[in-house]
Residue, then its C-alpha position, 0 to 999 in steps of 0.5 A: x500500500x502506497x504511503x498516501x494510501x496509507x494516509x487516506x486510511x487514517x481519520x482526517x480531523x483527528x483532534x475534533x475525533x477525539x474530542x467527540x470519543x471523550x465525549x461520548x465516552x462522558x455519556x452515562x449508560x442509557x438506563x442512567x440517562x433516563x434516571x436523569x431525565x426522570x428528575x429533570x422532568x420532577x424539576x422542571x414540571x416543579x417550575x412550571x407548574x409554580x409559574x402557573x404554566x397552563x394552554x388553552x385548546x378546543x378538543x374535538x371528541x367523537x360521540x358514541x353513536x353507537x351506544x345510543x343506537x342501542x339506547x334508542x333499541x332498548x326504548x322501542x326505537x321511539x327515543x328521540x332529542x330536542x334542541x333545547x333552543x328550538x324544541x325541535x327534534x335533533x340529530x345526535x351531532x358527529x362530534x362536540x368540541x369543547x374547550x379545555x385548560x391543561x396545567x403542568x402537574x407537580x411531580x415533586x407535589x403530594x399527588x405526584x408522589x403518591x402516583x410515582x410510587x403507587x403505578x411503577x409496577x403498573x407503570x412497568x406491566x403495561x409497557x407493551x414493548x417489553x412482551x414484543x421484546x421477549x416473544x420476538x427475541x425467543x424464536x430469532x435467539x433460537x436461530x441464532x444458538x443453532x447456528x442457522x443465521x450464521x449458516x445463511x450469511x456464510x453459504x450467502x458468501x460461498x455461492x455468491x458470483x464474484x462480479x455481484x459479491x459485493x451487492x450479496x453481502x452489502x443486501x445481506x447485511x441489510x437484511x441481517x437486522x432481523x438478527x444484529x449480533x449475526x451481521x455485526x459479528x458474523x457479516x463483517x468479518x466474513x466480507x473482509x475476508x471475502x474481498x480478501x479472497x477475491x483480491x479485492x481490499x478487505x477493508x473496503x469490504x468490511x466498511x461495506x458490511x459495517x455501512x449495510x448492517x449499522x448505517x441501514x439499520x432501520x429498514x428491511x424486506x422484512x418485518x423485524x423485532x425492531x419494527x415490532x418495538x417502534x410500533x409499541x411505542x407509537x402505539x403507547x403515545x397514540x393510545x394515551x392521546x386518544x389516536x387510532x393505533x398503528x400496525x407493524x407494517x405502517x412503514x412496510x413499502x417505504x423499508x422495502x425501498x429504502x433497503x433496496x436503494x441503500x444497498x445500492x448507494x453503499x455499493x457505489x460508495x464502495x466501489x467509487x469511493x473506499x476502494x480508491x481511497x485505498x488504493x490497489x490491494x497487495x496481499x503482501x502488506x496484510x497479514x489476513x486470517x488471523x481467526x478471519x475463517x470460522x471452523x465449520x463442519x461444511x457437511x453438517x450445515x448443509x444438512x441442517x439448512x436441508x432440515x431448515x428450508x423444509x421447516x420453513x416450507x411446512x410452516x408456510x403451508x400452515x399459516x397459509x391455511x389458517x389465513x387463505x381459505x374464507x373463514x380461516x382463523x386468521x381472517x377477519x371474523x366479519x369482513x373476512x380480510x386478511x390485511x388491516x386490523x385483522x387476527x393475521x396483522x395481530x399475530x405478525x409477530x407471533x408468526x415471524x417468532x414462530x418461523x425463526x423458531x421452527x427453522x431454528x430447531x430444525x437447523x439444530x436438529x439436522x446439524x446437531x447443534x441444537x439436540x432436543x427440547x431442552x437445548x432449545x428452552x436452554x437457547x431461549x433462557x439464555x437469550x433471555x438471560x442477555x436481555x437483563x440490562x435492556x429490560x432494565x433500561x425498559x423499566x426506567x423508560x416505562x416510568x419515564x413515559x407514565x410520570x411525562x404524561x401525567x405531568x401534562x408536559x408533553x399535552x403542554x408542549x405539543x399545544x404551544x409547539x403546533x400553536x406556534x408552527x400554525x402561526x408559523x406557517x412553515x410547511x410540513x416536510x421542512x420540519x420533518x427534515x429538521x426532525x431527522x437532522x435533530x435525530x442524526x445530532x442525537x445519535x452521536x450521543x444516545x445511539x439505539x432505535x428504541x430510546x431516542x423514540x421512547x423520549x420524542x414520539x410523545x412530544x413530536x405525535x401530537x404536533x405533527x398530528x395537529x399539521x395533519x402528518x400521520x404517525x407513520x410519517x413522522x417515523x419514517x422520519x425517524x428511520x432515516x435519521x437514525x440509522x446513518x449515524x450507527x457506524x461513526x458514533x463512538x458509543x457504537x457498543x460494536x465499533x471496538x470489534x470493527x478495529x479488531x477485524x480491521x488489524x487482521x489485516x492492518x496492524x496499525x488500525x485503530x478507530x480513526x481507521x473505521x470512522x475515516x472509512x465510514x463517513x463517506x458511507x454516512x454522508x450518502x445514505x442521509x443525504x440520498x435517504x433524505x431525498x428519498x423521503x422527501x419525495x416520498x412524502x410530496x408525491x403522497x405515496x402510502x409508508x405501508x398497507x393503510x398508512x398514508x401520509x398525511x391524516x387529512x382535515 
């Protein structure tokens, strides 16, 4: 490698680098940092609650019609109402709109202690996201003991043509998020030894399958335990604002898309970009396969990806029956649809668990990596068991949320921020930009899809539901601002392996090596993703099944 190739490779500002490392590493862990906000929400609803902060607004709330059809079958059919004003017969009205004062409440006062301490359990038992969590990681963390995902990934590599194996891994890390550990873990390493194999440069390579797997994170051609947490969330926010709850699926077309393009982007950038940048490839300056290739029992793991495709084949054929002939389980009882709000959307996830599952211990079975009932309930458990410190940052953020909302603080802000943006007049898609330059800004420092939600999807529904943007929208939005940022934050809890494959072939590498690789990377997937967006929303184009993108009125 020439010695201005050998310079390119090291991050540029290295100072401002460094600065953003000690930083971050400054940033307590996320389960403290909600701790934090906790007492600074105490503090600040304290403040305003004794200024006397208050919003004034019109809510429009729907009456039950239904209820008095049933009213007025009870009486015979003959009820009737008046108009108090003109004695004469009436229609029951659509909706009444009345007007409403919201005050900060006091979380430091009486009734916010007594209500801090008398709803943490129930705070934490009916924070849905925990139960999707548990059900969602049984069956991928079965796969993944087994050995299936690492299966996929390797025999993805060995059967791919050299002219397309870059596209290969670079989709296939996309796709890896249904597992991340098996992309991070498993991906990178092997695409850097993949481009070694070929002769092309293994560091370019592996900034490939990093980009794939981190920068593009928030998207898929399938539906992931990700998917699955970012609805719960939405749906806790729009349940408590009195709003039509969301289906796993609301993003489902726009993740397809975006999935297909950002591979496609991080494939340009590799070629156009990494691989000049490093210059040509000499296998005598690297000192690769140091651990790079796995020991595998080839015969083995084509028995059990055998077993596995059948599975997965017999499973199909089941959840086929019970949702494609008239009547089936799965369809709706009344108007027999199968997409919608329908027994088949409301056991998605139950169904993906189920698949991961079934192949997981059909792969184990024909591999013998995953003998028995008890190796499997032992592969749960001890999936389980790793997800202790992220059901312990969920009982902070269940208690976060329930102490925001009864507080009113999220009511308050949401009112004044759309009073102002109305008065404003700013249009809707340059506040959805900004929101996902805020997000971008934010990941250096909170990285991970759930958290960041978690705090702005209580503040930011409401006022982009008052410019009629639809929830889906917003987290489409948010999709596309969290994602890019993955591979250059220091708090990337994988960033320290990158450096470790990346000496395998580079001694010298260090974590200005990745993030000199990686910024290129990030720079065209938000700005190309960016647009994406943007033109996505302007032409009006649905984000999934049902979810349009604006909500009327």
């Amino acid at each position: 490698m020439s010695s201005d190739a050998a310079a390119l490779t090291k991050a540029p500002n290295k100072g401002f680098l460094n600065w953003i490392e000690k930083a971050g590493n400054k940033v307590p862990n996320p389960t403290i940092m909600f701790l934090y906000l906790i007492a600074f929400i105490a503090v600040l609803s304290a403040i305003l609650s004794w200024v006397g902060v208050s919003v004034t607004d019109e809510v429009v709330t729907p009456l039950p019609h239904d209820q008095f059809a049933q009213v007025n079958e009870q009486f015979g059919g003959n009820w009737q109402i008046f108009d108090t004003t003109t004695g004469q017969p009436a229609d029951v009205p659509d909706y009444t709109v009345e007007t409403r004062t919201v005050e900060v409440q006091n979380l430091i006062s009486i009734e916010g202690i007594r209500f801090f301490f008398s709803s943490f359990v129930n705070n934490f038992a009916g924070f849905g996201v925990v139960a999707v969590v548990l059900i969602a990681m049984a069956g991928v963390g079965v796969a993944e003991h087994a050995g299936l995902m690492g299966a996929l990934i390797r025999r993805t590599v060995k059967v791919a043509p050299k002219r397309w194996l870059a596209f290969i891994l670079i989709f296939v890390g996309v796709l890896s998020s249904v597992a991340t550990d098996a992309g991070y873990l498993i991906l990178v390493p092997l695409a850097a030894a993949a481009f070694f194999t070929v002769g092309r440069h293994p560091l370019a390579g592996l900034a490939a399958a990093f980009a794939a797997v981190g920068a593009v994170f928030g998207v898929n051609l399938l539906i992931t335990p990700s998917d699955s947490m970012l609805t719960e969330v939405t749906n806790e926010v729009l349940s408590a604002a009195g709003m039509k709850t969301l289906e796993v699926t609301q993003n489902y077309y726009f993740s397809v898309a975006s999935s297909i393009l950002m591979a496609v982007v991080v494939l340009l950038v590799t070629v156009f970009i990494t691989e000049k940048r490093l210059g040509p490839f000499n296998p005598a300056d690297y000192t690769a396969g140091d651990g790079a290739d796995e020991k595998v029992d080839e015969k083995a793991e084509a028995r059990g990806l055998r077993f596995s495709f059948w599975a997965l084949i017999g499973f199909i054929a089941v959840i086929v029956l019970l949702t494609a002939p008239p009547g089936a389980p799965l369809r709706d009882p009344e108007t027999g649809a199968i997409i919608g709000t329908t027994p088949f959307m409301a056991s998605l996830v139950f169904i993906i668990t189920l698949a991961f599952l079934v192949c997981g211990v059909a792969y184990g079975a024909g591999a013998k990596t995953l003998v028995g009932g008890n190796a499997a309930v032992a592969a749960i458990a001890k999936t389980f068991g790793s997800l202790g410190g992220l059901l312990l940052m969920f009982l902070m953020i269940a208690q976060f949320i329930a102490l925001f909302n009864w507080s009113n603080l999220p009511t308050v802000a949401a009112i004044s921020a759309a009073e102002f943006l109305k008065s404003a007049s700013v249009p809707a898609i340059v506040l959805l930009v900004a929101f996902i330059l805020v997000i971008v800004i934010l990941d250096f420092i909170l990285p991970g899809l759930v958290p960041k939600w978690v705090i702005f999807a209580p503040v930011f529904i409401p006022i982009f539901a008052s410019l009629h943007v639809a929830p889906q929208t917003l987290l489409a939005a948010y999709r596309v601002g969290d994602s890019p940022i993955n591979v250059l934050t220091p708090l990337m809890v994988y960033l320290p392996f990158m450096v470790t494959v990346a000496q395998r072939y580079k001694k010298d590498a260090g974590i200005g090596t990745i993030i000199a690789l990686m910024i290129p990377y990030t720079v065209a997937i938000l700005v190309s993703w960016t647009l994406l967006f943007i033109t996505w929303f302007l032409l009006g184009i649905p984000w999934g099944p049902g979810s349009p993108v604006q909500t009327g009125g």
